[in-house]
C-alpha positions, 0 to 999 in steps of 0.5 A, spaced: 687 590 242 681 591 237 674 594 240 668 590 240 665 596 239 667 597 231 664 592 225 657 591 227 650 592 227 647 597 221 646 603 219 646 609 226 653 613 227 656 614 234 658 621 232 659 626 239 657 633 235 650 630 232 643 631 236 640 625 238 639 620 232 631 619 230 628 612 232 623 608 226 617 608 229 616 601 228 621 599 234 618 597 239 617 600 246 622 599 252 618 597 259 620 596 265 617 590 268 613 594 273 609 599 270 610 597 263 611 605 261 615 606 256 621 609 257 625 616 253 633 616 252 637 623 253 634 627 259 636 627 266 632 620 269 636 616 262 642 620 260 644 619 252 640 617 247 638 610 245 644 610 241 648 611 246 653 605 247 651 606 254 645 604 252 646 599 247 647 592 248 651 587 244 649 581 240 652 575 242 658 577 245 664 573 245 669 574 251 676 574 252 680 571 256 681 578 260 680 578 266 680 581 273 685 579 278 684 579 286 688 585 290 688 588 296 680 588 297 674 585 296 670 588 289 664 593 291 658 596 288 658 603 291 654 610 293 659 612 298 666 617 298 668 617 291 662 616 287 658 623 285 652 626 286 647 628 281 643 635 281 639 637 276 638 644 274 632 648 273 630 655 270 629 659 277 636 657 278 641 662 278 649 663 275 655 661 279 662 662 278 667 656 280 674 658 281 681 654 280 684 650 286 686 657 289 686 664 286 693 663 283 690 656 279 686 656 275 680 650 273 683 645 268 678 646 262 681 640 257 677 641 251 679 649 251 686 647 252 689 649 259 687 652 265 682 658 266 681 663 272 674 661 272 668 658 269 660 660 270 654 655 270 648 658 268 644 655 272 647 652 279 641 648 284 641 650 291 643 643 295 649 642 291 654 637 295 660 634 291 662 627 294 665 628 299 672 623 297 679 627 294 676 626 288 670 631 289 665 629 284 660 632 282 655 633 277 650 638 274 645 637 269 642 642 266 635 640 261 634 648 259 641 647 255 642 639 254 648 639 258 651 635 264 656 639 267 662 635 270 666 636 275 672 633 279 675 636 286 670 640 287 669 644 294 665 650 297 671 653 300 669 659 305 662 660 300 667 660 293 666 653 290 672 651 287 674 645 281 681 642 279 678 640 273 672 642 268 668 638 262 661 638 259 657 633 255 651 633 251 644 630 255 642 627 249 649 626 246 653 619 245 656 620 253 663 619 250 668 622 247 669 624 240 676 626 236 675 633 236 671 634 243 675 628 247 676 630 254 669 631 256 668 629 264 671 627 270 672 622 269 680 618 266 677 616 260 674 623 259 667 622 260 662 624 265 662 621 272 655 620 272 654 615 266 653 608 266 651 610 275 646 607 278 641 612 279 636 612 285 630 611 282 633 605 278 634 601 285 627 599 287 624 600 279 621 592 279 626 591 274 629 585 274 636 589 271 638 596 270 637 598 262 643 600 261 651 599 260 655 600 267 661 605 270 666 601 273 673 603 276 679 597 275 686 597 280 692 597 277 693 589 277 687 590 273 688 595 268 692 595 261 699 599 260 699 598 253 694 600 250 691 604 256 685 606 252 681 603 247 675 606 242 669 608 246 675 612 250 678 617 249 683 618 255 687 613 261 689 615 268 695 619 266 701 614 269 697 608 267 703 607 261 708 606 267 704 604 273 699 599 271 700 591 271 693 588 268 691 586 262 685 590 260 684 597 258 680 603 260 674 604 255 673 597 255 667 593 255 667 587 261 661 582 262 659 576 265 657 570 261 651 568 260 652 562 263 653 565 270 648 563 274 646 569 278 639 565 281 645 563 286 646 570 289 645 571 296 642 578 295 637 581 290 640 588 290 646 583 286 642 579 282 639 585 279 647 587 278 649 581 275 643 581 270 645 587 268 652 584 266 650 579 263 646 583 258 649 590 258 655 590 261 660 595 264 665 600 261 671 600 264 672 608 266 677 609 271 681 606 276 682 606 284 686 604 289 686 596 291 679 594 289 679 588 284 673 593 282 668 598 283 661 599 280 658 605 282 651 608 286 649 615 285 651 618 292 645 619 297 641 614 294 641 608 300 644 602 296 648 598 300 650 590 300 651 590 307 645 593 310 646 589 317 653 590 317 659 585 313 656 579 311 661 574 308 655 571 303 655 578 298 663 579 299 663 572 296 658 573 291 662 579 289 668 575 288 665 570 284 663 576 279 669 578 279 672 572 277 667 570 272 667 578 269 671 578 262 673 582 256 668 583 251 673 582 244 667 581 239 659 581 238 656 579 232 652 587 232 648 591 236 643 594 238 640 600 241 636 602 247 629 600 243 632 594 240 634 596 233 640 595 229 646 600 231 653 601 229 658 604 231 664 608 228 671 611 229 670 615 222 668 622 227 670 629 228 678 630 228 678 638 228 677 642 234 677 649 233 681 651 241 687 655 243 693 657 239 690 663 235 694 669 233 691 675 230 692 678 223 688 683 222 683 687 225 681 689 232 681 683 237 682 676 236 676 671 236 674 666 243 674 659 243 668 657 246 667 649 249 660 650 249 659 652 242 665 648 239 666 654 235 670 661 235 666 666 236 666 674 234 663 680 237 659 685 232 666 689 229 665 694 224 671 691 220 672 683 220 678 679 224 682 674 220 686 670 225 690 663 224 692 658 229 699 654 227 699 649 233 696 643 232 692 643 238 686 642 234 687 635 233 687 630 238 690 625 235 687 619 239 689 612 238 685 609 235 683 617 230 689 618 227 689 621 220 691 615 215 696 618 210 693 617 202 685 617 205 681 622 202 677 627 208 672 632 207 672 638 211 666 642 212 664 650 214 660 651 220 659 657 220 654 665 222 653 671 222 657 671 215 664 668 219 668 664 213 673 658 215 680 655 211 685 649 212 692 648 210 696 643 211 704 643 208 707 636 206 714 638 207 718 632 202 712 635 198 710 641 196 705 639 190 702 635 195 700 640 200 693 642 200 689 648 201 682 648 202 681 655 200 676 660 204 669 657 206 663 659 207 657 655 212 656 649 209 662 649 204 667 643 203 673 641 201 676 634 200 683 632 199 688 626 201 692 627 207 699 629 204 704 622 206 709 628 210 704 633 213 709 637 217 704 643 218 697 646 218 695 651 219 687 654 220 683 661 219 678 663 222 675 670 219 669 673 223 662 676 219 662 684 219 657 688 223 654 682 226 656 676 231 659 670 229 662 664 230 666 659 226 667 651 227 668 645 221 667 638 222 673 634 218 672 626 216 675 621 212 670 620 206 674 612 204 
């Protein structure tokens, strides 16, 4: 199954590593409908940057005929149990060390390759309450180093705060995963669990939609075996292969036609909801137990559709949603949160610099640092040449997988005087093997991927007398 998100528009790259993209200065200005004050992308009120398919929106979308099946209860909109809370943090905050389940399990860090003891977060707000369902999520943003701290299973245990699992992404990033940095967040796909959420000082803002795609969790029925995810994710439920049933899978965007006639809704706070789907959308992040769909609430915000109890009106009207929601397979382009024209690309970043590494000269190994998306070096009096042979450093997506034949450039980022190098073995082919040679920042190298590539192998040689750090980013150039 194709993305919606590919062909379309013009000219602004979905890229994970890149800073927010620069919007012209001839876009008009967002409103909101009540205060008209236009509204700013990539901070804590309005995660990710205005590219950001979480805040971009299809031009013409051509649905399916993909849709949700009935299951075991009505669908919800939700702020409850297994949503998230949202806690920002400020620079008066003090550090906090989260641990593994228990002392002898570490916490899950998918982007640095396996489990570690502990991980420290510079700044922990005081208040901070994960929901309070098995999943236990919970996120931290923090606008002093731009990032989101995710979190699932999160508990204070006896005043030791404890995770199973550990991701980050960029404030003002793209909210979604990229080859090299694809697991990032509590979420199945390997996103934050507060992207695409209903925010509380959304919910009575006088809009008449929320300006932005939404996060949606589908059951088994519901989601596909095969694929179990499409571009923009990066990641599915781990038995989703053998367990699901349905049609669509995680990462996809589903919507309601715009003949849908939401003035027929019997609750305003749905309205709202259901204009949303007929203009943004929600992305398929996760799946639950038994609901045909869940769209989620920040935890503690109020909302509800039932504020007088079970009202069969709204369970109806949930239904009718539900059986009118469907895939999105094309749009015509795209464009961002401020109206301009925006692509999206598959061609990202292929190479993490994680785990694996041996030491082959020098006093200790270099640290695979998550934050930094780089190797980092303390200040050695002689340099550290290290090599990683595993192939951990490459992902190796569904829909990112290297193209034998294709010519790639890989580029050097690199200080405190670090260098980088990059072989890969055509094992049918020994002429055909590539070496970028020794890099310096900024350097490149370009090559065509050999057709029998059986082996890589990457260097990492730290600066002398000051600390560095290696990184490289690899793309394909045709």
């Amino acid at each position: 199954m194709s993305s919606p998100l590919l062909g379309a528009g013009a000219d602004a790259e979905f890229v994970e590593d890149s800073a927010d993209q620069v919007i012209s200065t001839k876009a008009a200005a967002v409103t909101t409908s009540s205060t008209k004050a236009p509204l700013v992308w990539g901070n804590t009120l309005r995660p990710f940057s205005a590219n950001s398919p979480w805040n971009s929106r299809p031009v013409n979308p051509v649905l399916s005929s993909l849709g949700i099946p009935k299951s075991s209860y009505f669908p919800t909109i939700a702020a409850g149990t297994y949503s998230t809370g949202v806690y920002v943090a400020s620079a008066t905050d003090t550090p906090m060390v989260v641990k593994g389940p228990s002392d002898t399990v570490g916490i899950t860090n998918v982007d640095a390759g396996g489990k570690q003891a502990s991980i420290t977060i510079p700044r922990w707000p005081a208040g901070t309450v994960p929901a309070s369902g098995s999943d236990g999520h919970c996120e931290i943003f923090d606008p002093i180093s731009g990032v989101i701290h995710s979190f699932f299973k999160l508990k204070n245990d006896n005043g030791t705060w404890r995770a199973a699992l550990y991701g980050w992404t960029k404030l003002n990033g793209t909210g979604w995963g990229s080859p090299a940095h694809y697991y990032q967040g509590a979420r199945a796909t390997g996103v934050v669990s507060s992207a695409g959420l209903i925010r509380t000082h959304e919910i009575d803002d006088g809009d008449t939609m929320y300006r932005h795609a939404l996060t949606m969790s589908l059951t088994y029925n519901g989601l596909s075996k095969s694929p179990t995810y499409v571009f923009p994710a990066t990641a599915a439920d781990g038995s989703a292969a053998t367990t699901n049933t349905g049609e669509i899978p995680e990462g996809a965007l589903v919507m309601l036609p715009k003949t849908f006639d939401t003035s027929k809704l019997s609750s305003a706070k749905l309205r709202k909801v259901a204009e949303t789907l007929k203009t943004y959308g929600a992305y398929v992040v996760d799946r639950n137990v038994g609901t045909p769909f869940v769209i989620y609430v920040e935890m503690d915000s109020g909302f509800t559709l039932y504020p007088n109890g079970w009202n069969n009106a709204v369970a109806a009207d949930l239904d009718a949603i539900r059986a009118a929601l469907r895939s999105v397979a094309s749009a015509s382009s795209w464009v961002n949160a401020y109206g301009s024209p925006v692509t999206f690309t598959t061609n990202q970043n292929l190479l993490s610099m994680r785990g694996g590494w041996r030491l082959q000269s020098g006093p200790q190994l270099g640290t695979y640092d998550t934050w930094k998306q780089a190797v980092v070096f303390p200040a050695n009096s002689s340099r550290v040449v290290q090599i990683n042979t595993t192939g951990v450093g490459f992902a190796k997506l569904a829909w990112a997988k290297p193209v034998a034949g294709k010519v790639y450039k890989v580029t050097a980022n690199t200080t405190g005087g670090a260098q980088f190098r990059l072989s890969f073995t055509d094992c049918k082919d020994a002429s055909k093997s590539v070496d970028s040679g020794i890099l310096s920042n900024g350097g490149s190298f370009q090559f065509t991927w050999p057709a029998s590539a059986c082996w890589s192998t990457v260097w990492a040689y730290s600066g002398v007398n000051q600390a560095s750090t290696v990184g490289a980013n690899l793309v394909r150039v045709n």
